[in-house]
PDB file as gemmi writes it, atoms N, CA and C in Angstrom:
CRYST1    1.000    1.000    1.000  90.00  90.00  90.00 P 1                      
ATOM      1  N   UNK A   1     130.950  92.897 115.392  1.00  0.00           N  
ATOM      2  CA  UNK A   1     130.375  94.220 115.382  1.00  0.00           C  
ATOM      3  C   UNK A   1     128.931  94.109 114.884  1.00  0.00           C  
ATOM      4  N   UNK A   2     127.799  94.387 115.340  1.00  0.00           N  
ATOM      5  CA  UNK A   2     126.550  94.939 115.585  1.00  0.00           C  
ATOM      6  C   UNK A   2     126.598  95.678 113.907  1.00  0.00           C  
ATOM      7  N   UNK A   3     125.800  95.403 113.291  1.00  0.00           N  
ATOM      8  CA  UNK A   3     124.817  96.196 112.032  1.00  0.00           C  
ATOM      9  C   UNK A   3     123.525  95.844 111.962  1.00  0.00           C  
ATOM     10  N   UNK A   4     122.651  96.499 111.663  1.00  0.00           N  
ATOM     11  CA  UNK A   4     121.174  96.449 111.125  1.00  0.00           C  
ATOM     12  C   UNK A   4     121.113  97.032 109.813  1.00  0.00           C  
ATOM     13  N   UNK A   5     120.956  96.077 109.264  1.00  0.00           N  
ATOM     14  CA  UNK A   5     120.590  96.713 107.192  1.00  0.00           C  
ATOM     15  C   UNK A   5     119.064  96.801 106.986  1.00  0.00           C  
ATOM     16  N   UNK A   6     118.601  97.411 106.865  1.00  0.00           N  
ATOM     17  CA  UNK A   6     117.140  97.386 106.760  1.00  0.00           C  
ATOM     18  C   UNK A   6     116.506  97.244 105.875  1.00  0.00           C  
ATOM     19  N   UNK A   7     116.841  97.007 104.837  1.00  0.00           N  
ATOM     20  CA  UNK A   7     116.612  96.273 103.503  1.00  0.00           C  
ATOM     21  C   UNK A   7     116.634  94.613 103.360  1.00  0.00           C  
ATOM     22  N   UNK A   8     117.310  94.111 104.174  1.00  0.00           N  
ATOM     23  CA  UNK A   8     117.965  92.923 103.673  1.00  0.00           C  
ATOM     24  C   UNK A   8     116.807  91.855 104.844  1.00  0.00           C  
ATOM     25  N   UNK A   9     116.364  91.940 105.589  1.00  0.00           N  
ATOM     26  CA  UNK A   9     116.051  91.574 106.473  1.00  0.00           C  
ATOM     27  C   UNK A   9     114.641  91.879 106.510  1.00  0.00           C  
ATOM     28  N   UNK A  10     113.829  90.888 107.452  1.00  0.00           N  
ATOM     29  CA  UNK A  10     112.287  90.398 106.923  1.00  0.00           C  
ATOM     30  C   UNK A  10     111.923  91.048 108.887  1.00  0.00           C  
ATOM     31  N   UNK A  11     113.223  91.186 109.314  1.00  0.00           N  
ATOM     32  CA  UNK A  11     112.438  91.574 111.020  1.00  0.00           C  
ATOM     33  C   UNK A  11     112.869  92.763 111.829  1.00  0.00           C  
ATOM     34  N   UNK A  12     111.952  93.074 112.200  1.00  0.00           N  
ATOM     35  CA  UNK A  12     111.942  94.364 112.978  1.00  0.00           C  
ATOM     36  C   UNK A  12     113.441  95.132 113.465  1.00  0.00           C  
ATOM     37  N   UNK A  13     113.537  96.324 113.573  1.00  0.00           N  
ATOM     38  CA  UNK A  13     114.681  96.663 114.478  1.00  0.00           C  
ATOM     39  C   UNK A  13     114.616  96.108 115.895  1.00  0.00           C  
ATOM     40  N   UNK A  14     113.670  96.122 116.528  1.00  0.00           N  
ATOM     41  CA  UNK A  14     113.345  95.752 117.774  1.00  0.00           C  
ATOM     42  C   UNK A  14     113.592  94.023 118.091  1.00  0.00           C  
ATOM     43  N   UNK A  15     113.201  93.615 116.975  1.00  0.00           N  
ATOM     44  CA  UNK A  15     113.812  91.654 116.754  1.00  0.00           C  
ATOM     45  C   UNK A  15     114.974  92.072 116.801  1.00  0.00           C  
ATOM     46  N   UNK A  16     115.714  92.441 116.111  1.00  0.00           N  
ATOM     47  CA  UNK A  16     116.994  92.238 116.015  1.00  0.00           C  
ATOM     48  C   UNK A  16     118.254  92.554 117.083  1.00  0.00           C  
ATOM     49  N   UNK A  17     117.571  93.665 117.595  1.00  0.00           N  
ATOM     50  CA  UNK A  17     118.123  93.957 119.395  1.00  0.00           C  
ATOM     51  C   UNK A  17     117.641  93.104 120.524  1.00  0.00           C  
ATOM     52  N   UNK A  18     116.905  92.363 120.103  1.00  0.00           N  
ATOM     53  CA  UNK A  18     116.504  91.119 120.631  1.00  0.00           C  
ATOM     54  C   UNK A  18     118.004  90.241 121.207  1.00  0.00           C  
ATOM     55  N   UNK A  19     118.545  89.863 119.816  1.00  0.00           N  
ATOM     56  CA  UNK A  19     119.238  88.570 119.761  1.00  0.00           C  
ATOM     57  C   UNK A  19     120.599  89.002 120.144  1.00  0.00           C  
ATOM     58  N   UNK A  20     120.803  90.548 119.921  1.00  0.00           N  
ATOM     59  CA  UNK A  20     122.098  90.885 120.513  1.00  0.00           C  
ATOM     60  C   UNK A  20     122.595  90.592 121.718  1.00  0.00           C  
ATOM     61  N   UNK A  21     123.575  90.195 122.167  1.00  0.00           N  
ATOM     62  CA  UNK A  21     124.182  90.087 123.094  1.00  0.00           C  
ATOM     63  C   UNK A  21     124.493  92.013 123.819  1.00  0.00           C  
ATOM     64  N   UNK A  22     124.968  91.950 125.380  1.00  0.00           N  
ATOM     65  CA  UNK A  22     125.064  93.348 125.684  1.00  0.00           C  
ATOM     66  C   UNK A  22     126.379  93.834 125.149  1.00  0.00           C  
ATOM     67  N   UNK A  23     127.295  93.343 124.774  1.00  0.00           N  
ATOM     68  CA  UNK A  23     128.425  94.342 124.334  1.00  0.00           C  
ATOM     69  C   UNK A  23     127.753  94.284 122.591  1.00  0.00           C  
ATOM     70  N   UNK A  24     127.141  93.706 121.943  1.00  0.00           N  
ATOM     71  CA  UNK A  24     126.659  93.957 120.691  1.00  0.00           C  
ATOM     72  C   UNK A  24     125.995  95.192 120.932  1.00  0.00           C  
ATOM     73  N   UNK A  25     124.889  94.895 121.837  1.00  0.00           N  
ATOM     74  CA  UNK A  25     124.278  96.295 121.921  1.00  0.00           C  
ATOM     75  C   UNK A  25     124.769  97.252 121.916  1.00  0.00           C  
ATOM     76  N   UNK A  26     125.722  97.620 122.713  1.00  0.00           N  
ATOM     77  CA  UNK A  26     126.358  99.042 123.370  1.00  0.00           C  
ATOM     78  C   UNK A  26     127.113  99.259 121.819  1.00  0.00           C  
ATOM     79  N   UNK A  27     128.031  98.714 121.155  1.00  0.00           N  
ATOM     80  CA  UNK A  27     128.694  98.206 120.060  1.00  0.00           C  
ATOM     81  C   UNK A  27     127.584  99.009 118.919  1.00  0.00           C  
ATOM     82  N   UNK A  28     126.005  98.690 119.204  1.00  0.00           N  
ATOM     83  CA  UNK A  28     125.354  99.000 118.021  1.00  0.00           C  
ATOM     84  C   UNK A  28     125.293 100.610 118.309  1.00  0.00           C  
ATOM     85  N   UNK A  29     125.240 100.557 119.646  1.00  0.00           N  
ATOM     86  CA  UNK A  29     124.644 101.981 120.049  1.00  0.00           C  
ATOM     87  C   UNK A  29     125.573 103.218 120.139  1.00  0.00           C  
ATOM     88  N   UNK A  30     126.861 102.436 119.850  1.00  0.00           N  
ATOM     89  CA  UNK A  30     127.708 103.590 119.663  1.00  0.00           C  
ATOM     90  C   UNK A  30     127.751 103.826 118.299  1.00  0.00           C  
ATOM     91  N   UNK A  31     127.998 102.783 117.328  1.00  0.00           N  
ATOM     92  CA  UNK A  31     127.399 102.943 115.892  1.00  0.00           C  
ATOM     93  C   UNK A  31     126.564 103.870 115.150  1.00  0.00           C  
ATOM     94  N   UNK A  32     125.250 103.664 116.085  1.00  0.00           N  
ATOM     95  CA  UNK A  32     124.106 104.564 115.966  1.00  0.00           C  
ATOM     96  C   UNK A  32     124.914 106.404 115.743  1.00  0.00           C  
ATOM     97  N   UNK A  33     125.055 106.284 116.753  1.00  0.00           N  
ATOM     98  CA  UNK A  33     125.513 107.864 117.009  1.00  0.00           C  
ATOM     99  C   UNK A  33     126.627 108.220 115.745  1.00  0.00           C  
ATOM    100  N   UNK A  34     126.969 107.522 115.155  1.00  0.00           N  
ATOM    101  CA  UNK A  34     127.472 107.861 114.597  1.00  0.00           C  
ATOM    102  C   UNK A  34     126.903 108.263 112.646  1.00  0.00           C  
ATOM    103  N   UNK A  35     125.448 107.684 112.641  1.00  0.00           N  
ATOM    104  CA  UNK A  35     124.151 108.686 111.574  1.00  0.00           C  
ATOM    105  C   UNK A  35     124.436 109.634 111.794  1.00  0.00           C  
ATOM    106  N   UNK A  36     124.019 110.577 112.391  1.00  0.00           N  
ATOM    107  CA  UNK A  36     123.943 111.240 112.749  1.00  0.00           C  
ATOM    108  C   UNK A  36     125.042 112.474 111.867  1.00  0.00           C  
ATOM    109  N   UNK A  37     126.531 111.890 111.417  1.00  0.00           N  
ATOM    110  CA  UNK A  37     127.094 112.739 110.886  1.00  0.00           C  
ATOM    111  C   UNK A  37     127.108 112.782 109.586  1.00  0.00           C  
ATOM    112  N   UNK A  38     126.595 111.254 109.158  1.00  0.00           N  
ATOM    113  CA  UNK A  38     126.051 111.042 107.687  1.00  0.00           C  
ATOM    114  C   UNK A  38     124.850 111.260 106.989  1.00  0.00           C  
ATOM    115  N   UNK A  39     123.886 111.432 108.157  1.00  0.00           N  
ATOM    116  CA  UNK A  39     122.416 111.788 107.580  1.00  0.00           C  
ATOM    117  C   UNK A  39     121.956 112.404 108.314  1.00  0.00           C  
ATOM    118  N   UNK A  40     121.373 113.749 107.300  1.00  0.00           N  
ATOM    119  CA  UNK A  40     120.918 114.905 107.944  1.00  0.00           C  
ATOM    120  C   UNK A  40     118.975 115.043 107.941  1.00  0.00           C  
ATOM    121  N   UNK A  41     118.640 114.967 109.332  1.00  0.00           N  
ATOM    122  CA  UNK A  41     117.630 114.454 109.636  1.00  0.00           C  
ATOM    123  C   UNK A  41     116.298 116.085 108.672  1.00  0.00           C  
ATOM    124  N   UNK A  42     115.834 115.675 108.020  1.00  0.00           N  
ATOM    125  CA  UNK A  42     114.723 117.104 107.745  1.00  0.00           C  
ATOM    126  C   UNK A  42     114.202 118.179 108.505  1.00  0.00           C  
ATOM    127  N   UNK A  43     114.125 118.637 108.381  1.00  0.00           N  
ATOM    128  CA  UNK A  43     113.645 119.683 109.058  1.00  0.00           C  
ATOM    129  C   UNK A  43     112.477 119.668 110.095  1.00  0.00           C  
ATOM    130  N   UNK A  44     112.635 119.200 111.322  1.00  0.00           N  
ATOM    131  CA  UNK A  44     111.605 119.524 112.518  1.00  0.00           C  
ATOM    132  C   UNK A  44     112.079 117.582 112.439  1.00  0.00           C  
ATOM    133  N   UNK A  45     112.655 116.926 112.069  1.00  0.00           N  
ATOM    134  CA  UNK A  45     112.464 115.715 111.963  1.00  0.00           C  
ATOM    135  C   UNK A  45     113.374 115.822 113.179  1.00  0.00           C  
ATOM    136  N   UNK A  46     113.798 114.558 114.127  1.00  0.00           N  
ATOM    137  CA  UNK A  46     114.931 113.845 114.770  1.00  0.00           C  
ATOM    138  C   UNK A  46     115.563 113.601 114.250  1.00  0.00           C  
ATOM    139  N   UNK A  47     117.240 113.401 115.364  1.00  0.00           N  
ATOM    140  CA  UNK A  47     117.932 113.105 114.398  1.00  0.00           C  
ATOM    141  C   UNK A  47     118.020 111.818 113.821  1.00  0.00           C  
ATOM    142  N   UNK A  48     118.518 111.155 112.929  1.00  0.00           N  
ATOM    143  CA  UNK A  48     118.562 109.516 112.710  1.00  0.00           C  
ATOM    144  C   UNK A  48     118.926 108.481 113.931  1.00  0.00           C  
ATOM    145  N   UNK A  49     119.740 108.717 114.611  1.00  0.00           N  
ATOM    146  CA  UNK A  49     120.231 107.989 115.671  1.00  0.00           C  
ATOM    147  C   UNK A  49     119.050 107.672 117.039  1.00  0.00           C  
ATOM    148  N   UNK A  50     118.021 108.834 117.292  1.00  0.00           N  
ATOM    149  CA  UNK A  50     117.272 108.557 118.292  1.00  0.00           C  
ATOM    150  C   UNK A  50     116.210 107.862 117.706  1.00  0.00           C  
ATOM    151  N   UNK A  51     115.776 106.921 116.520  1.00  0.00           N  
ATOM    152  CA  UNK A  51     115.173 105.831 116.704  1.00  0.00           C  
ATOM    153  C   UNK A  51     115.796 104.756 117.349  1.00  0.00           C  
ATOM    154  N   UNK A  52     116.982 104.561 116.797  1.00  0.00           N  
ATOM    155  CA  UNK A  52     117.798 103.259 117.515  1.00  0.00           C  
ATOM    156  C   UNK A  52     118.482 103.566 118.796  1.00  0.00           C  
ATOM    157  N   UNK A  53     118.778 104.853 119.023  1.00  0.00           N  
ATOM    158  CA  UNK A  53     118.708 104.489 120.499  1.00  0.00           C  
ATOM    159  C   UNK A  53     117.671 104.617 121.337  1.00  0.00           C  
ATOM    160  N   UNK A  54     116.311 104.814 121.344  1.00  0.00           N  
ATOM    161  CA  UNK A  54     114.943 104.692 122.242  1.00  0.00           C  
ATOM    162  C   UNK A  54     114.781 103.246 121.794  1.00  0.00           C  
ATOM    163  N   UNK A  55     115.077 102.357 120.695  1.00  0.00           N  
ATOM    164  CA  UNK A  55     114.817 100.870 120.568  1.00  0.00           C  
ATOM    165  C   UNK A  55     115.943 100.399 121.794  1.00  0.00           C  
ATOM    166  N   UNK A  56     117.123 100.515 121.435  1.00  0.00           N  
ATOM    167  CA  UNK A  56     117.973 100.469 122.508  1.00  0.00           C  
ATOM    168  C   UNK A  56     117.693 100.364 123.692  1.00  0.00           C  
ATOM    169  N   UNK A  57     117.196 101.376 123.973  1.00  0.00           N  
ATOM    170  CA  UNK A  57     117.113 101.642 125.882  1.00  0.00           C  
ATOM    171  C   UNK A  57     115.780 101.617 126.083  1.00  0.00           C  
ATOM    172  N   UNK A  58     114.964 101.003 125.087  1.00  0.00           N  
ATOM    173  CA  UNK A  58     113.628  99.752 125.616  1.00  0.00           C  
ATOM    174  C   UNK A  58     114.178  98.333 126.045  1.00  0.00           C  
ATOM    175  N   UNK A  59     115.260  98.151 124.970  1.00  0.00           N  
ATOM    176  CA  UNK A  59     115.881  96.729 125.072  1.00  0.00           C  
ATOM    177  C   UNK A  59     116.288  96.480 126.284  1.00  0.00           C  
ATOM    178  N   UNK A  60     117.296  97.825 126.289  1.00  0.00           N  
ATOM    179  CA  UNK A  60     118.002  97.373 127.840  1.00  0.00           C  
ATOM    180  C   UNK A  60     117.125  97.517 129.335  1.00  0.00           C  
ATOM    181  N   UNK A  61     116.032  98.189 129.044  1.00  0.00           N  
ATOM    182  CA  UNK A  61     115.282  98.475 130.250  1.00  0.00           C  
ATOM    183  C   UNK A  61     114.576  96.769 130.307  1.00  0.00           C  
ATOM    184  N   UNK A  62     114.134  96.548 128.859  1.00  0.00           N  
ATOM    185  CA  UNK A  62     113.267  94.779 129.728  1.00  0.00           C  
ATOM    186  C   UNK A  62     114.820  93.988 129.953  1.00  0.00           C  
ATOM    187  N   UNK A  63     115.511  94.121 129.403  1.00  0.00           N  
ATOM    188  CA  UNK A  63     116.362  92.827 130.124  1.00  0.00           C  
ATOM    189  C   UNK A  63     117.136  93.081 131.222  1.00  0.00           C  
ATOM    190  N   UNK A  64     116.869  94.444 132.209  1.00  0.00           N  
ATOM    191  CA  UNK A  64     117.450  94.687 133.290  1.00  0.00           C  
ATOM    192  C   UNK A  64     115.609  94.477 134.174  1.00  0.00           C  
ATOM    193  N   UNK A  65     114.531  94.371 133.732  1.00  0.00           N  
ATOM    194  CA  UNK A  65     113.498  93.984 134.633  1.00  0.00           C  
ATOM    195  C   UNK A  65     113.480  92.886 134.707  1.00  0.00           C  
ATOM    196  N   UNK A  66     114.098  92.203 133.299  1.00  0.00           N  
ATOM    197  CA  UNK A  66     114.310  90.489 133.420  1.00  0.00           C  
ATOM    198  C   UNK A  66     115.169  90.037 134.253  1.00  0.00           C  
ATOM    199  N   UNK A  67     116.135  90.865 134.607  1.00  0.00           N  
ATOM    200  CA  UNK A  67     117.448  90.388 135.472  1.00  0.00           C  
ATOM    201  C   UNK A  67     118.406  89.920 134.653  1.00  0.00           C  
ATOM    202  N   UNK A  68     118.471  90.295 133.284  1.00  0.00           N  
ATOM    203  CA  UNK A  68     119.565  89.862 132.714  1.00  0.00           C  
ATOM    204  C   UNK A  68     120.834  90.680 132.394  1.00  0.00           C  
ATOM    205  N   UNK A  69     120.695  91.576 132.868  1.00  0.00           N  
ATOM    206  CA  UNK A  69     121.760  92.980 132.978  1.00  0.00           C  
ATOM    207  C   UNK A  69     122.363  92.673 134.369  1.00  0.00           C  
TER     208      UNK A  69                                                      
END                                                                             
């Protein structure tokens, strides 16, 4: 199972969706959605989940131009 701790770690969210494999991804990205019921985004803010999923579905867009999807 897919986690990103963002404390613990010296590299980007975007590195780290890097190295995932595609069921990690999808795995993270269902994860994601699930902030969303634990943290309540401020006022006029987004919610928590649509940073990691627009990192997400950058990821998956270059590795389907790469041909790796």
């Amino acid at each position: 199972m897919a986690r990103f701790l963002p404390n613990e770690d010296p590299f980007t969210l975007e590195d780290q969706l890097k190295i995932l494999g595609n069921d990690e991804l999808l795995d993270f990205w269902e994860e994601s959605q699930m902030l969303d019921r634990y943290l309540e985004p401020a006022e006029h803010e987004e919610p928590p989940s649509m940073h990691y999923e627009n990192a997400i579905l950058n990821e998956l867009r270059l590795r389907h131009s790469m041909g790796e999807i």
